[in-house]
C-alpha positions in Angstrom: 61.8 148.1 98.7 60.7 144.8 97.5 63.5 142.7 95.1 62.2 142.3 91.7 61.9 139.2 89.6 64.6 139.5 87.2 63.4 137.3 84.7 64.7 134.2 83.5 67.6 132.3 81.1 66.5 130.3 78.2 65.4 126.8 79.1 63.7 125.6 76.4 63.3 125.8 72.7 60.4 126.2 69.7 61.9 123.8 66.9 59.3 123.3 64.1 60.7 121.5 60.9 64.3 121.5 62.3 64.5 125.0 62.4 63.9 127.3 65.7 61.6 129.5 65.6 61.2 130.6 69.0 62.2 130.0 73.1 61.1 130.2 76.4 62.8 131.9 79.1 62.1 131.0 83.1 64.3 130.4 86.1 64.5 127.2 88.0 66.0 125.5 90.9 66.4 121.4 91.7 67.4 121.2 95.6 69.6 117.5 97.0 67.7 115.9 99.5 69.3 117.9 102.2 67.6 121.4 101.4 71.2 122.1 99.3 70.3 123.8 95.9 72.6 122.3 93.7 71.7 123.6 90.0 69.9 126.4 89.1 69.2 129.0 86.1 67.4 132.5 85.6 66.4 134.5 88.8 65.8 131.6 92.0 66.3 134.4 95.2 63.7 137.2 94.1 59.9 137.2 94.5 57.4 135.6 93.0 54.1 134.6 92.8 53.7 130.4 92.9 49.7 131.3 92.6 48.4 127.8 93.0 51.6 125.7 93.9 51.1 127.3 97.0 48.0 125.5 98.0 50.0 123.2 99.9 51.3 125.1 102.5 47.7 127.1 102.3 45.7 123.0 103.3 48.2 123.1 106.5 47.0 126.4 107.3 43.4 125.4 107.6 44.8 122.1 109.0 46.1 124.0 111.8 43.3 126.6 112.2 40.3 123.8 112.9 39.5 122.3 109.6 38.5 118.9 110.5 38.6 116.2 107.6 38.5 112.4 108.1 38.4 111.3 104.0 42.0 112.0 102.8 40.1 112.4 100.0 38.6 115.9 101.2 41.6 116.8 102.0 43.7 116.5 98.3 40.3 118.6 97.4 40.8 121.3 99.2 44.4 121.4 98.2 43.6 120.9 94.4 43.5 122.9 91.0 40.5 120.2 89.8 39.8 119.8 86.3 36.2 120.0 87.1 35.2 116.5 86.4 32.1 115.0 87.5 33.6 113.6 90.8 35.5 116.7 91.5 31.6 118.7 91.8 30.3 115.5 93.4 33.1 116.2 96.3 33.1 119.9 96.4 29.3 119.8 97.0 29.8 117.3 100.0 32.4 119.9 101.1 29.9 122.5 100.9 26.7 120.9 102.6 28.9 119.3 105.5 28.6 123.5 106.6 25.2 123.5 105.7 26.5 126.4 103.0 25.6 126.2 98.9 28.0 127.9 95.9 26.7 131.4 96.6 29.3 130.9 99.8 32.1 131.0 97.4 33.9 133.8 96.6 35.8 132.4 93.6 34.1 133.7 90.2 32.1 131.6 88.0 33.7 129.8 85.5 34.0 126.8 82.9 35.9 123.9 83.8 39.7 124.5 83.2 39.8 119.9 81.8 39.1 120.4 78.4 36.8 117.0 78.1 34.6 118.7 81.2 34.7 121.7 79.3 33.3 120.5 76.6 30.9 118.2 78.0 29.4 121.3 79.8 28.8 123.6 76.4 27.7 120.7 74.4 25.0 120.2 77.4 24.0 123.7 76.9 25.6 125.1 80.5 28.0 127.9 81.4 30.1 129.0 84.0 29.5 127.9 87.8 31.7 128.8 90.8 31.9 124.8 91.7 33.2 124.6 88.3 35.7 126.7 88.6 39.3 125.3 90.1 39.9 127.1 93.3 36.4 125.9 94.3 37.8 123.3 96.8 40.2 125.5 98.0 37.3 127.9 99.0 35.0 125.3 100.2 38.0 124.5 102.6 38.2 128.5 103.5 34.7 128.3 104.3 35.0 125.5 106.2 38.0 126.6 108.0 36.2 129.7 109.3 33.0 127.6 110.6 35.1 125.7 112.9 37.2 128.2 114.3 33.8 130.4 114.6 35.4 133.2 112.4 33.0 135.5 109.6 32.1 133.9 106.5 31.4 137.1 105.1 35.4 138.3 103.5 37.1 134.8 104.6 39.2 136.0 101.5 40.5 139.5 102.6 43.8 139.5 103.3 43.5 141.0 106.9 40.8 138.5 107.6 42.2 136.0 110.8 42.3 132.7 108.3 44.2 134.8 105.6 46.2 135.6 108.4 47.0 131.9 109.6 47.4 130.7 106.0 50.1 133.8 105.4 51.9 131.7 108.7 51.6 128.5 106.9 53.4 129.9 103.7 56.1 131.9 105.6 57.0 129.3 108.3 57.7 126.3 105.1 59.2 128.4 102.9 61.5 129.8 105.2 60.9 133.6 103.5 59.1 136.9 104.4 56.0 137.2 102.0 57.5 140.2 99.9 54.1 140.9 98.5 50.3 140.2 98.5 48.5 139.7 95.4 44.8 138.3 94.6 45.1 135.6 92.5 42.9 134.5 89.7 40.2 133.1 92.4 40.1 136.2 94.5 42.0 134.8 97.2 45.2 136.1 98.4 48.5 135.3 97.1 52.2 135.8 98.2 55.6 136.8 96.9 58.0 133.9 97.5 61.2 133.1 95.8 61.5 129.5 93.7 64.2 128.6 96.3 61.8 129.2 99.1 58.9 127.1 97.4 61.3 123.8 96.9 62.1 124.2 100.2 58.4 123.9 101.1 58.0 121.7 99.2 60.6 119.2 100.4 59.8 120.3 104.1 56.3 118.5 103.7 57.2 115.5 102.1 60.2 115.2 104.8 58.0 115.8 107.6 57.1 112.9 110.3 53.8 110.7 109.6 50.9 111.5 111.2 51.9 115.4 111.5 49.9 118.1 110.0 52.2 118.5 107.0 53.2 114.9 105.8 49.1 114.4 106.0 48.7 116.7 103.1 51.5 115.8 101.1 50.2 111.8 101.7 46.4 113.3 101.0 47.6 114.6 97.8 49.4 111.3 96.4 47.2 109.0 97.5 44.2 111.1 95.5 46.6 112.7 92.7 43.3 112.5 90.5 41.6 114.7 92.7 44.5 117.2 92.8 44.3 118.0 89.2 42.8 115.5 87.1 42.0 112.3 84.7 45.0 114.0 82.4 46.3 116.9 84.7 50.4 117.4 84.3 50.6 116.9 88.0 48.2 114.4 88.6 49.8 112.2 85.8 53.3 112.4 87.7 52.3 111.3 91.1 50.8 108.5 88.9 54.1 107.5 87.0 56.6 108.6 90.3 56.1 106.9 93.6 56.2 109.0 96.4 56.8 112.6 94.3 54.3 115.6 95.1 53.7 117.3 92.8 51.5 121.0 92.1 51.2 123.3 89.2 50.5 126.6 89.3 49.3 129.2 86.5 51.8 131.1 84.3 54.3 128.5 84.0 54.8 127.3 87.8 55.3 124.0 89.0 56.8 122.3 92.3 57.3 118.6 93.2 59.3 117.2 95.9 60.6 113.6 96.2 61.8 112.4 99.9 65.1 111.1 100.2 65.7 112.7 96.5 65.1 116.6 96.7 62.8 119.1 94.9 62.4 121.4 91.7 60.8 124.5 91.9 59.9 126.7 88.5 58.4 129.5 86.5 58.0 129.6 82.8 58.6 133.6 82.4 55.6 134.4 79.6 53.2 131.2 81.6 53.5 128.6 78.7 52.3 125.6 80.0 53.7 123.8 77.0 57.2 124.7 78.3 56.8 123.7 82.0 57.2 119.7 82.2 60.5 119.3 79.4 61.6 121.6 81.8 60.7 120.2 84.8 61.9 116.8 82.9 65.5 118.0 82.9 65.4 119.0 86.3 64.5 116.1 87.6 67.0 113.9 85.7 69.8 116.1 87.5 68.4 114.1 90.7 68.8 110.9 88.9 64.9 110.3 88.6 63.9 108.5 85.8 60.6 107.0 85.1 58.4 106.3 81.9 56.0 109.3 82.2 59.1 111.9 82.2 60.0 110.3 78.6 56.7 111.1 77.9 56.9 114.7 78.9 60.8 115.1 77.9 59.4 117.0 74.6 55.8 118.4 73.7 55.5 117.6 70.5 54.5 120.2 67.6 52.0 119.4 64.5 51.5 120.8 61.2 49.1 119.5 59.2 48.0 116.8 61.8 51.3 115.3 62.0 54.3 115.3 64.1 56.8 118.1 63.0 58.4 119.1 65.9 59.0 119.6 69.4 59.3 122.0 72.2 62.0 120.7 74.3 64.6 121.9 77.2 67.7 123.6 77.3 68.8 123.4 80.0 
């Protein structure tokens, strides 16, 4: 029988005119630089899903199976949760023609972009939902990809029995060290898997540890070099590989994010009810535990609060 999630501790707290009136549970675990987890709250050993913090380990998987990419660049996009900026279509289009393919290919649904200036650009231009525009769309194009080189089906390159489901499965297991405990489809329609928080540090720290010029450092380099690409102009995770050298960073949806510093260690967590607004103070405090500092975690230490379009309080950590 598969472990349950058993939900989180308090890590961080609603306080609007001095007065709280309301918290955020999750779980969270900051690893030394050795693997060691050496601070930790809420639930870090049971399942659960990192949905797109996994892309990662899913890049290596393709890596691995025949995707062949010479633009780093190409690379952080298939690995990305875009915002769906102008030069993120621009590159997944690329991605898409280099197979001779067009956005019909793609499984993921159609969809507005998740950047809120893109989003807005797109409805006050009259448009709607495209599948390029939605965020997974690199990730597919990379799927699709995938499966042209190795000379696999198109047609269900998202079905979880399907042979590149099946070699990005590997991917996950073998860097976070754990057993998938389950198989979900996650908001793109691709398949996602049942790892612990412990298990997605490790990953995480496993890539940016691993030697240049192998399969997994060239991801975790693809995605700093290009952190833009990753997320976006004003992306949570795009903005820390900015302001931190060397950190890797990913979100994922409801309230997940992992980075990874080499020679520092890694911080793996879930926001239990997926506010985003609770994620980076978190993450913030996490990371001060490894004794990184650095302007843009000020800026995320609290996420401010507003009545009446001024500063009235905060949303800041706990733990």
């Amino acid at each position: 029988m598969t472990k349950t999630y058993e939900g989180g501790a308090p890590l961080a707290e609603v306080v609007r005119s001095g007065f709280v009136e309301g918290a955020h549970r999750g779980s969270v675990v900051v690893l030394d630089a050795a693997g060691v987890p050496v601070a930790s709250a809420g639930d870090v050993t049971s399942p659960v899903f990192p949905r797109s913090a996994s892309k990662p380990m899913q890049a290596i998987g393709m890596l691995r199976a025949g995707l062949a990419l010479t633009d780093p660049a190409d690379l952080a996009m298939v690995s990305a949760s875009h915002a769906g900026e102008d030069f993120h279509l621009a590159r997944v289009g690329a991605l898409l023609q280099r197979a001779g393919l067009d956005a019909s290919a793609l499984h993921c649904p159609p969809d507005l972009p998740v950047g809120v200036a893109a989003r807005e650009a797109v409805l006050r231009a009259g448009g709607g939902p495209t599948r390029v525009q939605m965020n997974c769309s690199g990730k597919h194009s990379g799927m699709l990809l995938t499966c042209a080189a190795a000379g696999w089906p198109l047609e269900g390159y998202w079905r979880p029995e399907h042979p590149l489901q099946q070699r990005l499965r590997a991917a996950i297991e073998e860097f976070t060290g754990e057993q998938a405990a389950a198989v979900g489809v996650d908001g793109c329609g691709a398949p996602v898997l049942a790892v612990s928080l412990t298990g997605l540090a490790g990953a995480f720290l496993r890539l940016v540890d691993a030697e240049p010029g192998t399969v997994p450092r060239t991801v975790a380099d693809a995605m700093r070099a290009h952190p833009e690409i990753v997320g976006g102009t004003q992306a949570d995770d795009t903005r820390l590989m900015r302001g931190v050298p060397d950190l890797l960073a990913k979100v994922g949806a409801e309230g997940v994010i992992a980075v990874a510093l080499p020679g520092v260690g890694a911080v793996a967590l879930k926001i239990d009810d997926g506010a985003d607004r609770a994620r980076m103070p978190v993450l913030v405090s996490a990371l001060r535990r490894l004794g990184v500092d650095a302007p843009v975690l000020t800026e995320y230490a609290e996420v401010p609060l507003f009545g009446g379009g001024v500063p009235v309080g905060a949303v800041r950590p706990l733990w």
